[in-house]
One Martini backbone bead per residue (centre of mass of N, CA, C, O) as a GRO file, in nm:
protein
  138
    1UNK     BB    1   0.055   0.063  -0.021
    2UNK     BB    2   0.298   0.262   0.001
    3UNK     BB    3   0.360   0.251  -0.319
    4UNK     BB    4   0.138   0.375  -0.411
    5UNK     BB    5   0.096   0.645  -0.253
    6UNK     BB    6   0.381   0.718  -0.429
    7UNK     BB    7   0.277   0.737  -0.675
    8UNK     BB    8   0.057   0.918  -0.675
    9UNK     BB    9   0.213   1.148  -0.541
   10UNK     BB   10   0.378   1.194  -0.805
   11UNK     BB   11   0.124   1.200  -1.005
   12UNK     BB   12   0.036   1.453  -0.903
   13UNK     BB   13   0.276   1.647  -0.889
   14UNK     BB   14   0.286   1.649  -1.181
   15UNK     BB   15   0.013   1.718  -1.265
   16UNK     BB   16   0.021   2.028  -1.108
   17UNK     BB   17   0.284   2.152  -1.263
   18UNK     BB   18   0.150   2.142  -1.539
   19UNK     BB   19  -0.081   2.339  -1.432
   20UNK     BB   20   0.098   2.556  -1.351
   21UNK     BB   21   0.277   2.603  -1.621
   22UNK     BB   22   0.002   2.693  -1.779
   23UNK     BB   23  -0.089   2.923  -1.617
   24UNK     BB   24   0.204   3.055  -1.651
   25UNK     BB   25   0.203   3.078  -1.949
   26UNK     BB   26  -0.082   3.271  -1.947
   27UNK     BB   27   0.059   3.494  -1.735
   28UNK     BB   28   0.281   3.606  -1.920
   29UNK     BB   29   0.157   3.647  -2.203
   30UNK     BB   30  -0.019   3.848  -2.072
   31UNK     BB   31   0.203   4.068  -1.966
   32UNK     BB   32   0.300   4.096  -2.236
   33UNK     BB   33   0.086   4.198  -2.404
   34UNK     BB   34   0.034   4.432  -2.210
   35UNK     BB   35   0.305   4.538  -2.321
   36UNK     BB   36   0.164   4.583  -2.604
   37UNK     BB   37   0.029   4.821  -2.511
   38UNK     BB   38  -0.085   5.138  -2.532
   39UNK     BB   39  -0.228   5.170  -2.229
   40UNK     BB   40   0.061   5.090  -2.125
   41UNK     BB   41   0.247   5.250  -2.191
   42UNK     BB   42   0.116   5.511  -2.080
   43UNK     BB   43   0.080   5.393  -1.747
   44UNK     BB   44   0.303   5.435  -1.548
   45UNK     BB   45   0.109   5.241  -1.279
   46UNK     BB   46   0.162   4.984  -1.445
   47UNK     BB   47   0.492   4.990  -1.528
   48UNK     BB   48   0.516   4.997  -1.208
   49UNK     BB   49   0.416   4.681  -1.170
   50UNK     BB   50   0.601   4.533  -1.387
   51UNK     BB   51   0.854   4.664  -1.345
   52UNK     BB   52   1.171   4.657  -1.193
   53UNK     BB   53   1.360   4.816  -1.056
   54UNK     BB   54   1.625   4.670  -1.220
   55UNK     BB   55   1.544   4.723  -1.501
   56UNK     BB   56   1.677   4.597  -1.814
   57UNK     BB   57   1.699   4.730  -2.170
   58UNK     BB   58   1.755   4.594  -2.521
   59UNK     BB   59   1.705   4.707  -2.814
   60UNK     BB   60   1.650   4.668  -3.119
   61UNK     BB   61   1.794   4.928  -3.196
   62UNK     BB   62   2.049   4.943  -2.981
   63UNK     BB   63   1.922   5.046  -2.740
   64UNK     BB   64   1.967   5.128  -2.342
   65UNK     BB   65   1.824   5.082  -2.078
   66UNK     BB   66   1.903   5.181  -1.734
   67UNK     BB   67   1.620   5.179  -1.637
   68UNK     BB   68   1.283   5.229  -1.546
   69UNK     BB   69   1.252   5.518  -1.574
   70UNK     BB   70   1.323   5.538  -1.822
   71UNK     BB   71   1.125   5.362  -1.981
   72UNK     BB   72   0.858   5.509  -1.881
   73UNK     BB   73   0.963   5.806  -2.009
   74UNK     BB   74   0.968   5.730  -2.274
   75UNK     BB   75   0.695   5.588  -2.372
   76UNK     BB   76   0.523   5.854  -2.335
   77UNK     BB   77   0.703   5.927  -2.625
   78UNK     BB   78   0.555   5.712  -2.830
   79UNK     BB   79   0.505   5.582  -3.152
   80UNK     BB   80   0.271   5.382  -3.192
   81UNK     BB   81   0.287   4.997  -3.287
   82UNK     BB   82   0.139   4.748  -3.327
   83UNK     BB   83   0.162   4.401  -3.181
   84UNK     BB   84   0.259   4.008  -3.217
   85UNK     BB   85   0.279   3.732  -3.113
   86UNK     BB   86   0.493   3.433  -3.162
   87UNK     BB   87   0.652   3.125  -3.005
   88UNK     BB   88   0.563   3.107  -2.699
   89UNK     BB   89   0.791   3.065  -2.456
   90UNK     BB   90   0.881   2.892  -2.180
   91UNK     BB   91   1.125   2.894  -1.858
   92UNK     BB   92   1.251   2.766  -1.599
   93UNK     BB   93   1.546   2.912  -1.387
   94UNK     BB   94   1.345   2.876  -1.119
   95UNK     BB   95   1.101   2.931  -0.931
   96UNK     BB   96   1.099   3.247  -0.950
   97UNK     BB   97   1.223   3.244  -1.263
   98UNK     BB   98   1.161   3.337  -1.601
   99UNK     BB   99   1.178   3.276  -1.933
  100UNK     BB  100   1.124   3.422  -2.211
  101UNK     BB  101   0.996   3.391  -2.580
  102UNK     BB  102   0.990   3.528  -2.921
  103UNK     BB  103   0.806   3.690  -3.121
  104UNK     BB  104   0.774   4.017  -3.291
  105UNK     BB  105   0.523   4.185  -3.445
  106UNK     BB  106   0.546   4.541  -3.637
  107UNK     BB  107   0.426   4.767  -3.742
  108UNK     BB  108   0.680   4.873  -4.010
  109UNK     BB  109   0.926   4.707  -3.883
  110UNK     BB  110   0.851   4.418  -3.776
  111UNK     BB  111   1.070   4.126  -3.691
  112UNK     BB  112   1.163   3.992  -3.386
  113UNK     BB  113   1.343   3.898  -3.108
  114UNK     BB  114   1.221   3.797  -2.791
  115UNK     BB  115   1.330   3.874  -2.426
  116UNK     BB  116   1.290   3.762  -2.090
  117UNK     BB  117   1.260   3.826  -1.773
  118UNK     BB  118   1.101   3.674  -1.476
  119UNK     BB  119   0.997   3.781  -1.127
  120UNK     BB  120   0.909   3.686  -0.828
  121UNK     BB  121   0.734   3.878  -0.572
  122UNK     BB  122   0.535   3.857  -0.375
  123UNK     BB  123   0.305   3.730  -0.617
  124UNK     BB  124   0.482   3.885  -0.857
  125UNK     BB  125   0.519   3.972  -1.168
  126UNK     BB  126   0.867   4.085  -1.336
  127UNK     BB  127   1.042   4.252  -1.508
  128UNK     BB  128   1.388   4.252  -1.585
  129UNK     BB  129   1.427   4.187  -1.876
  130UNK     BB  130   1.513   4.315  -2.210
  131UNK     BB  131   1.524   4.167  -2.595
  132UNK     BB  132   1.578   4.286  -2.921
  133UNK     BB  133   1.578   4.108  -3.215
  134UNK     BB  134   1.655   4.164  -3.548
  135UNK     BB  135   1.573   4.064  -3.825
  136UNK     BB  136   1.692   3.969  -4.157
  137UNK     BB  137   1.650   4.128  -4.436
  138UNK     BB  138   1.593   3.937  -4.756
   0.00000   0.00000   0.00000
């Protein structure tokens, strides 16, 4: 009977994790998405709720963001153009740190790679890092 027991317990965990994973892979996707509205880009008090004191980003451009503050600042002052993720993967780096990748698609400018890290902290998932990488147009 013990031996069941540690079955059942083995396989309940397992499947418990991947219901964990389906459901955090759906709310970082949403956490993504929403940083790619224009009403998030610019709402200060929303971007600083998703954004980490310390994050730092890489953009497409070449440009480097090296604070939180920068980047908040920047967007307030962006001309917005609609985009779309597809290719969306995430990866748990530890319990509580997660990388996303995905594709970019940005009207006007093209498709990028972009990658995240986010952290977990209090029950808050925040972004510390972003890098877009341009695909070469061929």
């Amino acid at each position: 009977m013990k031996f069941i027991s540690i079955n059942f317990m083995k396989n309940y965990r397992i499947y418990f994790m991947e219901a964990m994973s389906m459901d955090l892979h759906a709310h970082l996707f949403g956490l993504e998405q929403a940083l790619q509205q224009s009403a998030t880009r610019s709402d200060t008090r929303q971007l600083a709720r998703l954004l980490a004191d310390d994050f730092v980003e890489f953009g497409a451009s070449g440009h480097v963001w090296g604070s939180k503050a920068e980047v908040i600042d920047g967007l307030q002052d962006e001309v917005f153009s609609a985009r779309s993720m597809t290719e969306f993967v995430v990866k748990m780096l530890s319990e509580h740190v997660a990388l996303v990748t995905y594709r970019c698609h940005r009207s006007g400018v093209g498709t990028s790679l972009r990658s995240s890290v986010w952290r977990a902290e209090e029950g808050q998932w925040q972004m510390v890092f972003h890098q877009g990488t341009p695909l070469a147009v061929d």
